[in-house]
N, CA and C atoms of all chains as a GROMACS GRO file, in nm:
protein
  597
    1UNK      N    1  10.556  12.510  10.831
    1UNK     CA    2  10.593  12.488  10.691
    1UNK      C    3  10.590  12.620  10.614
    2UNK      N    4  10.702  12.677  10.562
    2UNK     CA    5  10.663  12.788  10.443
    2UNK      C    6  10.563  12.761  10.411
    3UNK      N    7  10.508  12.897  10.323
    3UNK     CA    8  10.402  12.888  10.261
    3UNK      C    9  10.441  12.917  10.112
    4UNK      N   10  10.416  12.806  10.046
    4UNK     CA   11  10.454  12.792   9.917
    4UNK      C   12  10.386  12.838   9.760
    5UNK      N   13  10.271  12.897   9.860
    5UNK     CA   14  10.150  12.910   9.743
    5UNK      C   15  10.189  13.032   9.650
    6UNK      N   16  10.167  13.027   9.503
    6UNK     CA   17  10.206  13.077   9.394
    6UNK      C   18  10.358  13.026   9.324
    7UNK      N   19  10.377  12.908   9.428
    7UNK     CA   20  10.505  12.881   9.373
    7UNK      C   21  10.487  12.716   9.284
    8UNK      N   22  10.489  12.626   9.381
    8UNK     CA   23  10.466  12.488   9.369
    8UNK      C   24  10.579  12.467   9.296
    9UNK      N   25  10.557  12.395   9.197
    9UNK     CA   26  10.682  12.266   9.153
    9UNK      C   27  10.699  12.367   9.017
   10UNK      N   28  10.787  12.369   8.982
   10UNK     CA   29  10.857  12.387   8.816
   10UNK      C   30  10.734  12.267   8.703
   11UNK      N   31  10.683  12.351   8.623
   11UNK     CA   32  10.571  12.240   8.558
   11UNK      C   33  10.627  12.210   8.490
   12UNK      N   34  10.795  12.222   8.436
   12UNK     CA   35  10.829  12.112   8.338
   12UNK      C   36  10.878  11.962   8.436
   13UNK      N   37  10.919  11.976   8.541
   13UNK     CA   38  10.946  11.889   8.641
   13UNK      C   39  10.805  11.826   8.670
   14UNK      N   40  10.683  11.874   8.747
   14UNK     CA   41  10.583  11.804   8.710
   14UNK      C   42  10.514  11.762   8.623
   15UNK      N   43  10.499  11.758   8.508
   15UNK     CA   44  10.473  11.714   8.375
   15UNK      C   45  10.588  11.595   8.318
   16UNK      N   46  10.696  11.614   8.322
   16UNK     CA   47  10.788  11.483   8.346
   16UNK      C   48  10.738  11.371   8.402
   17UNK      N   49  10.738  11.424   8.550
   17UNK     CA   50  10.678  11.304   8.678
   17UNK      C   51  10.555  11.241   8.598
   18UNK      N   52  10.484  11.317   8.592
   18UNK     CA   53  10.316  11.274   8.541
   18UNK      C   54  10.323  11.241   8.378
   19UNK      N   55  10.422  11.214   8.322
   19UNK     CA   56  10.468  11.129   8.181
   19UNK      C   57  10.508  11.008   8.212
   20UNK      N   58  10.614  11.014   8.328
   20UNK     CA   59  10.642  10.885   8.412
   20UNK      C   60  10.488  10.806   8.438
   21UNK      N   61  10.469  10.901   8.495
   21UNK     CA   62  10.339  10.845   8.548
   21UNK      C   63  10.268  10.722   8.454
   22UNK      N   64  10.218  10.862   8.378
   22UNK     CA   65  10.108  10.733   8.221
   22UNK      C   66  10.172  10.659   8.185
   23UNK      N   67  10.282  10.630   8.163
   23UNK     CA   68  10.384  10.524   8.110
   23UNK      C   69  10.365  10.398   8.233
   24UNK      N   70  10.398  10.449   8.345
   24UNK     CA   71  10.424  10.327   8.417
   24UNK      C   72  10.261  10.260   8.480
   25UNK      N   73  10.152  10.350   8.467
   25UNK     CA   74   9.990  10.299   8.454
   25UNK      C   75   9.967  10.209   8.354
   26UNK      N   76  10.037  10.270   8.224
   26UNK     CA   77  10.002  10.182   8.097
   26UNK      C   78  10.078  10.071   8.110
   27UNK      N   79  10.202  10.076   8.151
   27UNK     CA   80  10.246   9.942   8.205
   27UNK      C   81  10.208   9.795   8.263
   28UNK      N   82  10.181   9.898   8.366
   28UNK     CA   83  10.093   9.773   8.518
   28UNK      C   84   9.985   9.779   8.492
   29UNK      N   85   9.904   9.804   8.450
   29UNK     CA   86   9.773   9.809   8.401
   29UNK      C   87   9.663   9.806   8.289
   30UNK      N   88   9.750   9.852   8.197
   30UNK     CA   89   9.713   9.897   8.065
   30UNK      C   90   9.633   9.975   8.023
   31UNK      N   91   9.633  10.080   8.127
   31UNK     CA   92   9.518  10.196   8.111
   31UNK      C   93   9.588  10.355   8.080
   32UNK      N   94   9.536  10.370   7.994
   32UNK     CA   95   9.569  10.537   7.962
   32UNK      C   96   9.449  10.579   8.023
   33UNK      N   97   9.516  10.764   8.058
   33UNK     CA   98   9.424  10.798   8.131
   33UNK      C   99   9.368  10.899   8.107
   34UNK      N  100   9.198  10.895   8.177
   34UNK     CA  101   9.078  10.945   8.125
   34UNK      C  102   9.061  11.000   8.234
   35UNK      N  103   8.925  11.072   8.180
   35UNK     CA  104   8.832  11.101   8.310
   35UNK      C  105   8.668  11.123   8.309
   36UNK      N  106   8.628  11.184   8.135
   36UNK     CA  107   8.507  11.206   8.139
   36UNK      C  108   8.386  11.082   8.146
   37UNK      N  109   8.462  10.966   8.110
   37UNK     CA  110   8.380  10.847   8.112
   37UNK      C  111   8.299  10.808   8.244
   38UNK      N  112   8.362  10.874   8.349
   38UNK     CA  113   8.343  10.849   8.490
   38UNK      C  114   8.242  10.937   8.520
   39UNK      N  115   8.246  11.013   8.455
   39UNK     CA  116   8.135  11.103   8.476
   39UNK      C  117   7.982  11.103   8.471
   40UNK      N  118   8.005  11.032   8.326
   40UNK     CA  119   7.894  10.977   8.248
   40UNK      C  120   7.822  10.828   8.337
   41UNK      N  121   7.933  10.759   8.389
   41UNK     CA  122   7.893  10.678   8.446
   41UNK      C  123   7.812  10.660   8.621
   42UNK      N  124   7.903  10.774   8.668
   42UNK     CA  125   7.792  10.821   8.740
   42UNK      C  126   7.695  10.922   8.763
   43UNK      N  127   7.655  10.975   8.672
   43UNK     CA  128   7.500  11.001   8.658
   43UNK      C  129   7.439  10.912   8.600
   44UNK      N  130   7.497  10.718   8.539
   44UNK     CA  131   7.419  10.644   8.492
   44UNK      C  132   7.401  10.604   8.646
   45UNK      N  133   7.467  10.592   8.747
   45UNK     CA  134   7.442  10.518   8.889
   45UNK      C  135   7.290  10.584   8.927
   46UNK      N  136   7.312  10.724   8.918
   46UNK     CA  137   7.219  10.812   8.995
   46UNK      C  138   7.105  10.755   8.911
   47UNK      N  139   7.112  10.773   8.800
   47UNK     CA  140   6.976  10.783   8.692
   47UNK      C  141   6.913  10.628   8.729
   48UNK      N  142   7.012  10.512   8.762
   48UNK     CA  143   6.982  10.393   8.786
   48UNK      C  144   6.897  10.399   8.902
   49UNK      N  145   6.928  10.465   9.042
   49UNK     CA  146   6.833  10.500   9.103
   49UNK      C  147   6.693  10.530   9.101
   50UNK      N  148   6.702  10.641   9.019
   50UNK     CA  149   6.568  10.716   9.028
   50UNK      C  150   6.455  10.608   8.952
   51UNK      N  151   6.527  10.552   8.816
   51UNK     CA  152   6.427  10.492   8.719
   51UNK      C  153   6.535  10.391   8.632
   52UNK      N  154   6.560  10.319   8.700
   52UNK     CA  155   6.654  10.178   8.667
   52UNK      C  156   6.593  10.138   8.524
   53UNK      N  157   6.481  10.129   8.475
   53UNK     CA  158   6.388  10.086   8.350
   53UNK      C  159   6.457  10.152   8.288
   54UNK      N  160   6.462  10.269   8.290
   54UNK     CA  161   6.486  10.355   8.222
   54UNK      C  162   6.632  10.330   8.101
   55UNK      N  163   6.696  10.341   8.231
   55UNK     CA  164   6.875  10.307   8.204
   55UNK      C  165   6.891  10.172   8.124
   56UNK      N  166   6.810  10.099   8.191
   56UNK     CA  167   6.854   9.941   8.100
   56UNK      C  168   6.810   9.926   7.970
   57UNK      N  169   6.730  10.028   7.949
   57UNK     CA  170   6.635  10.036   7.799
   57UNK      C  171   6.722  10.103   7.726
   58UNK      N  172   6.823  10.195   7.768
   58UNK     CA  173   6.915  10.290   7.679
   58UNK      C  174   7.028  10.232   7.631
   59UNK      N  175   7.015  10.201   7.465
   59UNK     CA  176   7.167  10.197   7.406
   59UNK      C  177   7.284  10.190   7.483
   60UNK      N  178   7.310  10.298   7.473
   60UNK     CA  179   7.392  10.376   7.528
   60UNK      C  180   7.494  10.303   7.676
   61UNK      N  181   7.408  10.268   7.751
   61UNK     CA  182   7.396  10.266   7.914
   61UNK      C  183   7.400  10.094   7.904
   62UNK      N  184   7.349  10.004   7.823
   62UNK     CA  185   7.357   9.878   7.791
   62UNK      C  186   7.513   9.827   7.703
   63UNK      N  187   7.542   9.938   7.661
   63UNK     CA  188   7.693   9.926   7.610
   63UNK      C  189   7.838   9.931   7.655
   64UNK      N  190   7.754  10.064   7.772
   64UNK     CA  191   7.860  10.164   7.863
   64UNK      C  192   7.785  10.116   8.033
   65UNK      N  193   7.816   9.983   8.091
   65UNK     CA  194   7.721   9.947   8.181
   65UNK      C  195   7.757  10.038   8.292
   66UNK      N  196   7.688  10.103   8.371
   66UNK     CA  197   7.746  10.164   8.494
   66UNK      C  198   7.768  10.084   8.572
   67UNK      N  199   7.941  10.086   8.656
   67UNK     CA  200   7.998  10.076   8.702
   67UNK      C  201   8.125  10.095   8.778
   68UNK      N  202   8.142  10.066   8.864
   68UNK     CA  203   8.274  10.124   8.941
   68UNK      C  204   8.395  10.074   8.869
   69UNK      N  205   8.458  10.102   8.793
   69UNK     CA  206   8.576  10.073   8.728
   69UNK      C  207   8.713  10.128   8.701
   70UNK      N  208   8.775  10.101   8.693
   70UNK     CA  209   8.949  10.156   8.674
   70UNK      C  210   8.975  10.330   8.686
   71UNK      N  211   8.892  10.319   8.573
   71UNK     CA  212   8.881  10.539   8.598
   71UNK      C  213   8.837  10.580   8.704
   72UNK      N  214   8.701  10.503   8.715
   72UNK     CA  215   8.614  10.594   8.854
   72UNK      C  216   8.714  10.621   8.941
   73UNK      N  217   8.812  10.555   8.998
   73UNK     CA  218   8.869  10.504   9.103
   73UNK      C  219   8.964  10.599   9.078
   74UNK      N  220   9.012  10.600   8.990
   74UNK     CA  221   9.188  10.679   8.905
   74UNK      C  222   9.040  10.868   8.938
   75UNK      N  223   9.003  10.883   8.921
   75UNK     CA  224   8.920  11.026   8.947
   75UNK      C  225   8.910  11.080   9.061
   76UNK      N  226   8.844  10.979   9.166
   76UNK     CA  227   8.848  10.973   9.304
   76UNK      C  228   8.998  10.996   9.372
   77UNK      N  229   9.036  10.933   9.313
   77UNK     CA  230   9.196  10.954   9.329
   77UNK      C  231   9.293  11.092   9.302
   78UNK      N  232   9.262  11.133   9.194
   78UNK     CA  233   9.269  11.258   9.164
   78UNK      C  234   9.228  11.368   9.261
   79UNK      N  235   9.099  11.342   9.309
   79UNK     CA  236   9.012  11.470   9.456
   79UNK      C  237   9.145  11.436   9.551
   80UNK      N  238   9.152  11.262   9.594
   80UNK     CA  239   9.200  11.296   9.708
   80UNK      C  240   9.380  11.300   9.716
   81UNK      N  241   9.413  11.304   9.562
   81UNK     CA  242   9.580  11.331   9.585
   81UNK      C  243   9.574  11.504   9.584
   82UNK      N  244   9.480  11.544   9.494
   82UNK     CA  245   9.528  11.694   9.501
   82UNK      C  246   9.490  11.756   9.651
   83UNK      N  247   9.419  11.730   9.710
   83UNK     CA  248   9.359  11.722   9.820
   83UNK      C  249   9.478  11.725   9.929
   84UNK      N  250   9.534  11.610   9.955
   84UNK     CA  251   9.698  11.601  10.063
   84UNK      C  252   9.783  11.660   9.992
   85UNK      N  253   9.785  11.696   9.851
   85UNK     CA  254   9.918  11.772   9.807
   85UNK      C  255   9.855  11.932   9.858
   86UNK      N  256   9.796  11.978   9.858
   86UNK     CA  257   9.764  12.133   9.894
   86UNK      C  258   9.772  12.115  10.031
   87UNK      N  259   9.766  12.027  10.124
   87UNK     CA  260   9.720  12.026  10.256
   87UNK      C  261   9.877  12.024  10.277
   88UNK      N  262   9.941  11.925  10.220
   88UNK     CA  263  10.100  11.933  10.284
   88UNK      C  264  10.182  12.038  10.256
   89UNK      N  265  10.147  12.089  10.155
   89UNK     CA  266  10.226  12.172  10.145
   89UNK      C  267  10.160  12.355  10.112
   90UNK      N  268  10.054  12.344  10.244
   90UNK     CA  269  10.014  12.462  10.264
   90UNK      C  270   9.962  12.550  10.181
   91UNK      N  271   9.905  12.473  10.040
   91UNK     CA  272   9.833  12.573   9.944
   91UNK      C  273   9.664  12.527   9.928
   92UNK      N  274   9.618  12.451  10.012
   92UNK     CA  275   9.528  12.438  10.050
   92UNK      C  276   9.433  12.596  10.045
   93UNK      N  277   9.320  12.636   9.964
   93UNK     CA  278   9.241  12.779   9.937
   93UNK      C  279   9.133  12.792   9.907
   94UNK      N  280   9.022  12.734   9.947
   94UNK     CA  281   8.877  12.773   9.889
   94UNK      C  282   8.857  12.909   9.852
   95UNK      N  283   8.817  12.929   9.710
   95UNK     CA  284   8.792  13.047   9.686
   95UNK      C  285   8.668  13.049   9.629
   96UNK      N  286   8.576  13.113   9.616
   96UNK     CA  287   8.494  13.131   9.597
   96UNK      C  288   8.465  13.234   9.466
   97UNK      N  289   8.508  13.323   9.447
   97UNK     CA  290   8.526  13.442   9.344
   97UNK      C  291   8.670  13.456   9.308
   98UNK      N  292   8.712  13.388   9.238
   98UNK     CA  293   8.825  13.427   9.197
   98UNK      C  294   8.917  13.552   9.176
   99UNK      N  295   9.014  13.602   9.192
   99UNK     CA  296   9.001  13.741   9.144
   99UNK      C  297   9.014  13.759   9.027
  100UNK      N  298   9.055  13.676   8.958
  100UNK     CA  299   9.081  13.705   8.789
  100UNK      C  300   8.908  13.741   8.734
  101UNK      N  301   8.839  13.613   8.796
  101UNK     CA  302   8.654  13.649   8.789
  101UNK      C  303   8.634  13.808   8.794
  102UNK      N  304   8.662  13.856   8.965
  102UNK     CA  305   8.622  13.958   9.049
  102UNK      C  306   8.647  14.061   8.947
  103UNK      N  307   8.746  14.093   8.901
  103UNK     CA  308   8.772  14.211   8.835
  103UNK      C  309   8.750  14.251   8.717
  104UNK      N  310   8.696  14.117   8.665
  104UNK     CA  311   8.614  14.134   8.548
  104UNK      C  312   8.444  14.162   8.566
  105UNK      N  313   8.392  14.048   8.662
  105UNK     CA  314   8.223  14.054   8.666
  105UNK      C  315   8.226  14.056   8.753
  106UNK      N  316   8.300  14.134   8.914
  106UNK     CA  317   8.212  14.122   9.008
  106UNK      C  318   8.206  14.081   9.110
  107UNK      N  319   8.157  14.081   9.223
  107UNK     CA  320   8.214  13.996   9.350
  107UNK      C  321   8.100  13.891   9.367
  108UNK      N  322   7.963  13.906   9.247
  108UNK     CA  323   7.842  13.801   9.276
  108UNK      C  324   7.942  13.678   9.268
  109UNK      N  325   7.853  13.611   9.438
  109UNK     CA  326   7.880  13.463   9.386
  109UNK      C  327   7.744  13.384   9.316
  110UNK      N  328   7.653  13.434   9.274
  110UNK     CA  329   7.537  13.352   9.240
  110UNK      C  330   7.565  13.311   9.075
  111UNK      N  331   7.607  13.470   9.058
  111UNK     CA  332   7.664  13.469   8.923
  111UNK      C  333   7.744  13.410   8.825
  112UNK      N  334   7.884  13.395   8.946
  112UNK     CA  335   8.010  13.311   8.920
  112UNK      C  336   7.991  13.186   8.925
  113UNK      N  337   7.862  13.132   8.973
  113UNK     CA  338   7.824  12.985   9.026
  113UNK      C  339   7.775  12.978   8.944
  114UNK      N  340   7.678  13.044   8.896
  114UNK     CA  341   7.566  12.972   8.740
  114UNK      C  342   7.692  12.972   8.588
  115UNK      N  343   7.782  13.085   8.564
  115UNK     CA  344   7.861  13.055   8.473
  115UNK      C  345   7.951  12.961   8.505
  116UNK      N  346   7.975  12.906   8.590
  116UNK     CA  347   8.096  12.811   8.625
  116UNK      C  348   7.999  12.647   8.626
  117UNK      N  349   7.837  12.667   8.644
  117UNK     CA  350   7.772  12.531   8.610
  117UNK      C  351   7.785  12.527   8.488
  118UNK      N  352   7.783  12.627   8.399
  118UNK     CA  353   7.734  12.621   8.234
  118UNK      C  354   7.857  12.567   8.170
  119UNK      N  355   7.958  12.631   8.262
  119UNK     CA  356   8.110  12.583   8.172
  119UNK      C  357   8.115  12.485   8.179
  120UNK      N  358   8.086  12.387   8.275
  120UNK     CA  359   8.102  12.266   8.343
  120UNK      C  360   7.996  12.163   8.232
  121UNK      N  361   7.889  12.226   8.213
  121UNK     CA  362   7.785  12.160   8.097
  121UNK      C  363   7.889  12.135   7.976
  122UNK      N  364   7.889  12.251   7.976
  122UNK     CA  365   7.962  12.308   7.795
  122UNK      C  366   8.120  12.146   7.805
  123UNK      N  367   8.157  12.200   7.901
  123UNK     CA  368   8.308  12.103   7.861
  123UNK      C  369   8.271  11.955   7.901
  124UNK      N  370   8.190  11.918   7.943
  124UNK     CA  371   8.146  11.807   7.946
  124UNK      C  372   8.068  11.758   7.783
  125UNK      N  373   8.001  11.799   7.742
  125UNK     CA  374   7.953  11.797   7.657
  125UNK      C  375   8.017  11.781   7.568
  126UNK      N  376   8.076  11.818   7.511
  126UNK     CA  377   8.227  11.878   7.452
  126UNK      C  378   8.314  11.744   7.489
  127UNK      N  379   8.369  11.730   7.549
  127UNK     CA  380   8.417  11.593   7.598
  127UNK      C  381   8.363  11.444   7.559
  128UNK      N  382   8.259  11.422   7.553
  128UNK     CA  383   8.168  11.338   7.516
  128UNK      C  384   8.160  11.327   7.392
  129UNK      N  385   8.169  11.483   7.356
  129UNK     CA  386   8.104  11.441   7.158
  129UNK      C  387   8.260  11.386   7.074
  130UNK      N  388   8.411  11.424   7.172
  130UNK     CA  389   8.479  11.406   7.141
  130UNK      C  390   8.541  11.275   7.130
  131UNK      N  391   8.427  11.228   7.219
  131UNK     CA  392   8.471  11.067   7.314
  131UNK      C  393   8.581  11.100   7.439
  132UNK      N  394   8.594  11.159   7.489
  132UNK     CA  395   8.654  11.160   7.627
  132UNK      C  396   8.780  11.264   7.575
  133UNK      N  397   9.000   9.317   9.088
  133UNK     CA  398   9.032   9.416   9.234
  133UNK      C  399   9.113   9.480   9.224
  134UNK      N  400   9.248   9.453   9.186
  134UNK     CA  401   9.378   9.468   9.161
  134UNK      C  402   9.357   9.620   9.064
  135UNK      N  403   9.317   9.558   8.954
  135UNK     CA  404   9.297   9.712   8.838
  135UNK      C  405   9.240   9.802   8.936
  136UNK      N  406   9.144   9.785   9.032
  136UNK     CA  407   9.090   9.920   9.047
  136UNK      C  408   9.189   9.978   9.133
  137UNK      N  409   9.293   9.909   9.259
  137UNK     CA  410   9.353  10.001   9.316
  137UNK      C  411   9.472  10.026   9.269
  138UNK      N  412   9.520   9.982   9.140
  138UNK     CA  413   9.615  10.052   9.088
  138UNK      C  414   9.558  10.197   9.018
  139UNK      N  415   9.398  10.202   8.990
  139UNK     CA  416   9.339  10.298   8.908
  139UNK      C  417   9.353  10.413   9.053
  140UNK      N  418   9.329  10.398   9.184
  140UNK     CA  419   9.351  10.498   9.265
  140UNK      C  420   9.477  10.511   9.286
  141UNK      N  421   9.555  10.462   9.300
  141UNK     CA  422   9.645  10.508   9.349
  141UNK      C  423   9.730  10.585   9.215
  142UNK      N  424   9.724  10.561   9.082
  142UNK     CA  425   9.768  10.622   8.970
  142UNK      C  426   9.658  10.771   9.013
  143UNK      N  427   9.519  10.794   9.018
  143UNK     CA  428   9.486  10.860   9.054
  143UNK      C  429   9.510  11.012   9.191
  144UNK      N  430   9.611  10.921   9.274
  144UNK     CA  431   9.625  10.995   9.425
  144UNK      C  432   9.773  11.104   9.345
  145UNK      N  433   9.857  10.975   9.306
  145UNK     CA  434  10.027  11.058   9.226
  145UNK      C  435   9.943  11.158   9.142
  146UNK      N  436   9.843  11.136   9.010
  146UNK     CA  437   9.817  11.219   8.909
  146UNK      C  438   9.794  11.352   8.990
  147UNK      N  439   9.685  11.332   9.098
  147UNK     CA  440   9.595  11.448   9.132
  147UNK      C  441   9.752  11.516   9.203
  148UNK      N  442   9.829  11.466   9.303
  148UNK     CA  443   9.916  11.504   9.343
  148UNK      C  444   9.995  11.608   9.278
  149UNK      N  445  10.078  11.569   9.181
  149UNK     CA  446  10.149  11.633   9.127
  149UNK      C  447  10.073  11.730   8.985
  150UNK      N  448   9.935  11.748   8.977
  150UNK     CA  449   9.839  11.837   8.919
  150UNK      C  450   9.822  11.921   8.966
  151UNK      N  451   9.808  11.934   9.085
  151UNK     CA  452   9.804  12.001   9.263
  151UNK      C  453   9.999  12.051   9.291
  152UNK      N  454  10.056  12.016   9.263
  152UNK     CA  455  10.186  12.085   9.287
  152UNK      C  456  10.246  12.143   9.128
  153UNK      N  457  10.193  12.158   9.024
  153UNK     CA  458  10.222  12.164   8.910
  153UNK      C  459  10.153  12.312   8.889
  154UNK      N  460  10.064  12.315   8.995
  154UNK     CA  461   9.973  12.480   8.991
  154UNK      C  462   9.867  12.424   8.899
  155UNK      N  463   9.872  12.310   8.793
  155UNK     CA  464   9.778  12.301   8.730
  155UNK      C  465   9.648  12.337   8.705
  156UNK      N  466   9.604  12.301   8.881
  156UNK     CA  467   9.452  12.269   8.892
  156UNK      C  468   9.394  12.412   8.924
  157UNK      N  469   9.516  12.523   8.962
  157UNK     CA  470   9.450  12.663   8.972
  157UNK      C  471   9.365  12.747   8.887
  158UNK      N  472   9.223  12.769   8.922
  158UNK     CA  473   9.158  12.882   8.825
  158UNK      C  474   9.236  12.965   8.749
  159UNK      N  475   9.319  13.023   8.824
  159UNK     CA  476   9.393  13.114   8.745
  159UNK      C  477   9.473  13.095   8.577
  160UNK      N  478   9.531  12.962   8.618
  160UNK     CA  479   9.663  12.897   8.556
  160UNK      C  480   9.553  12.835   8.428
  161UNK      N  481   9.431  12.755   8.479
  161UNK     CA  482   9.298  12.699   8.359
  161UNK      C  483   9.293  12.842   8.315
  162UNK      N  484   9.223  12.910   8.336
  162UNK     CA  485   9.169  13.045   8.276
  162UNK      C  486   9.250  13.126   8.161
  163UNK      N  487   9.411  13.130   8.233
  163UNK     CA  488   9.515  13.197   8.175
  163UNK      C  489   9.551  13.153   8.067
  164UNK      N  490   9.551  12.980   8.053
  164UNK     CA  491   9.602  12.920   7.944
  164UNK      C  492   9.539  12.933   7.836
  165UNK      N  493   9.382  12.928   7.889
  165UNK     CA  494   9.293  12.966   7.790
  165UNK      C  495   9.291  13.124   7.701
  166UNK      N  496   9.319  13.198   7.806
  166UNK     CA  497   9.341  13.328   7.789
  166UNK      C  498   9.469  13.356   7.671
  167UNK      N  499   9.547  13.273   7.705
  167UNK     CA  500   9.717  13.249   7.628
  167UNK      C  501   9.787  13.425   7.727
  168UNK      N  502   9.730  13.384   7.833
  168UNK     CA  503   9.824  13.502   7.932
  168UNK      C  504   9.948  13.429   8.028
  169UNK      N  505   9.912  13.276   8.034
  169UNK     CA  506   9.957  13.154   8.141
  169UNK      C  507  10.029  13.046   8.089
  170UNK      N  508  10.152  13.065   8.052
  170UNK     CA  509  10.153  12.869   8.009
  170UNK      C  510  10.195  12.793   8.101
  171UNK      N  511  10.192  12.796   8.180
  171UNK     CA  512  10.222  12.681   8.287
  171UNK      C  513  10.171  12.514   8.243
  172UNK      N  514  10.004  12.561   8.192
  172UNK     CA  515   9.964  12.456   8.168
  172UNK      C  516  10.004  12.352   8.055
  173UNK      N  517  10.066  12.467   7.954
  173UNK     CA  518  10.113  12.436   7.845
  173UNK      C  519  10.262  12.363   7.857
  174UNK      N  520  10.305  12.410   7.917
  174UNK     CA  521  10.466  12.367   8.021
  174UNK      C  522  10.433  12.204   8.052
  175UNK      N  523  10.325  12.233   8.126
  175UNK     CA  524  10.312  12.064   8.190
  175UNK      C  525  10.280  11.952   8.070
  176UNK      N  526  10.188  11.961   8.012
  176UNK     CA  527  10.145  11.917   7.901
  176UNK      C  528  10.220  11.855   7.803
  177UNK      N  529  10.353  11.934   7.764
  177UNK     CA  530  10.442  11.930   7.692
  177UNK      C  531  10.538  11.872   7.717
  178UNK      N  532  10.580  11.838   7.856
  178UNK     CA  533  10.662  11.819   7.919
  178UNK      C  534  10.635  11.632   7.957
  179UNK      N  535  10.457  11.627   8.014
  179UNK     CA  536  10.447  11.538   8.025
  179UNK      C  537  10.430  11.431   7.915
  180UNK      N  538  10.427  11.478   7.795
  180UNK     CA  539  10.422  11.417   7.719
  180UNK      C  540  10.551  11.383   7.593
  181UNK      N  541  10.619  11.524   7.605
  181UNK     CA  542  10.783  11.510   7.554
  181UNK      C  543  10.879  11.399   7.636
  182UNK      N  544  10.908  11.417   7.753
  182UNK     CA  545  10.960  11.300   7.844
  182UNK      C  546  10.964  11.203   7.823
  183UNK      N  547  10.848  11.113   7.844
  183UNK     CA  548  10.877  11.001   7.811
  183UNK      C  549  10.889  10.910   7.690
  184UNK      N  550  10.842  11.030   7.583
  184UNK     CA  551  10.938  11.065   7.431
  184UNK      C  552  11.080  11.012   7.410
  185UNK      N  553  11.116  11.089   7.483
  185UNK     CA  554  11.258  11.128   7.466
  185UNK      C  555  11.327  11.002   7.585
  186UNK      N  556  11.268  10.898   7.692
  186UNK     CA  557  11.346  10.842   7.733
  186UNK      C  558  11.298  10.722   7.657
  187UNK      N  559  11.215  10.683   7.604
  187UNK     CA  560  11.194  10.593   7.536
  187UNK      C  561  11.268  10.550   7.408
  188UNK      N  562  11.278  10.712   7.334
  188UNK     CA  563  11.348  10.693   7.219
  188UNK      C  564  11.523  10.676   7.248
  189UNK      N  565  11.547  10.762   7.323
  189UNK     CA  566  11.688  10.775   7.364
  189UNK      C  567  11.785  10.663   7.392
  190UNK      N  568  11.676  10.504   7.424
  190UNK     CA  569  11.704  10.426   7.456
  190UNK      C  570  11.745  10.347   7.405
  191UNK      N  571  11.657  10.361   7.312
  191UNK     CA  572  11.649  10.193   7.178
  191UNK      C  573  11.698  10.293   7.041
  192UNK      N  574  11.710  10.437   7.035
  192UNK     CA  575  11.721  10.492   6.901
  192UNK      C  576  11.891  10.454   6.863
  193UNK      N  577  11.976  10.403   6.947
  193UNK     CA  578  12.130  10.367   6.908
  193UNK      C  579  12.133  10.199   6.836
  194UNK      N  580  12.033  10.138   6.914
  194UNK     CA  581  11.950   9.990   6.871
  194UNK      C  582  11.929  10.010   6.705
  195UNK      N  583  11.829  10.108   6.661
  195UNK     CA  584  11.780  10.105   6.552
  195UNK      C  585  11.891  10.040   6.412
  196UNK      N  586  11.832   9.972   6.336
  196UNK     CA  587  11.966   9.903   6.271
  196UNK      C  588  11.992  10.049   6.149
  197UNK      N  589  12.109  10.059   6.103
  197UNK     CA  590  12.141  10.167   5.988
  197UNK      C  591  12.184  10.301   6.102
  198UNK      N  592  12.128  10.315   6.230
  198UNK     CA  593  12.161  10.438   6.316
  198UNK      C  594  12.321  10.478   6.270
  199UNK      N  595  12.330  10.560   6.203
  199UNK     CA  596  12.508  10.594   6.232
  199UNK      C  597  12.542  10.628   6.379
   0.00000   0.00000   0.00000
């Protein structure tokens, strides 16, 4: 297979498709689509684990029950479509240090890993206060 | 039951074509942010102008008074 990487699809052509898309979800389903809710919901699974009391006592978690539901699934889905789309078409790349990173801060990966958890805090957070 | 595997499989197309859109690349997130990249901005716009424009395109000759 060529190797297609730096090329992929024209993003006004994929952004079309994936307009199609939400349209025909909201259709058959009636779901517009999310993602941070899923998030929230599983660290309520995990947290249910550790100290179940805990969770059932919280607002929050009594409102927003954890569970496997429409998004979770539509997220999961997300890992594993982007997942066969890089694999089929050969842009499949673990990178570790980016170079856009590298040439700014560096080749640490300990470094690039603790700012890339914080971002991950930050836009989550951020997400949440926004409501999703 | 039904909702949830329509929620994956809307999920498998999304991630799909997010993944062929360059979307999901560090680079392309970073850049947009940067305003060095619009790709992301491309998609965005696109995915959301589209079905704009086939929706309206459709029924806007319908509308009563339309010349």
């Amino acid at each position: 297979m060529v190797n297609t990487f730096e090329k992929g699809w024209n993003p006004y052509l994929a952004g079309a498709l994936t307009g199609l898309l939400m349209v025909g979800s909201v259709w058959l389903s009636g779901k517009f689509f999310g993602a941070s809710t899923s998030f929230v919901r599983t660290a309520n699974m995990v947290e249910s684990l550790v100290d179940p009391e805990r969770v059932a006592s919280m607002a929050y978690f009594v409102r927003n029950v954890p569970k496997i539901d429409w998004q979770w699934l539509f997220v999961l889905g997300i890992l594993v479509g982007a997942f066969v789309s890089a694999k089929l078409f050969a842009d499949f790349r673990p990178e570790a240090v980016p170079p856009m990173w590298e040439a700014r801060f560096g080749p640490d990966r300990v470094k690039r890993n603790a700012v890339a958890f914080a971002g991950g805090v930050v836009a989550m957070f951020g997400a949440r206060l926004a409501g999703g | 039951m039904n909702i949830l595997i329509y929620g994956f499989i809307a999920g498998i197309l999304f991630g799909f074509l997010l993944q062929r859109g360059q979307v999901l690349r560090y680079e392309k997130q970073l850049g947009a942010l940067r305003l060095l990249d619009m790709t992301i901005v491309k998609f965005m716009l696109s995915s959301i102008l589209w079905p704009w424009w086939v929706s309206t395109s459709s029924t806007i000759w319908a509308w009563p008074g339309f010349p």
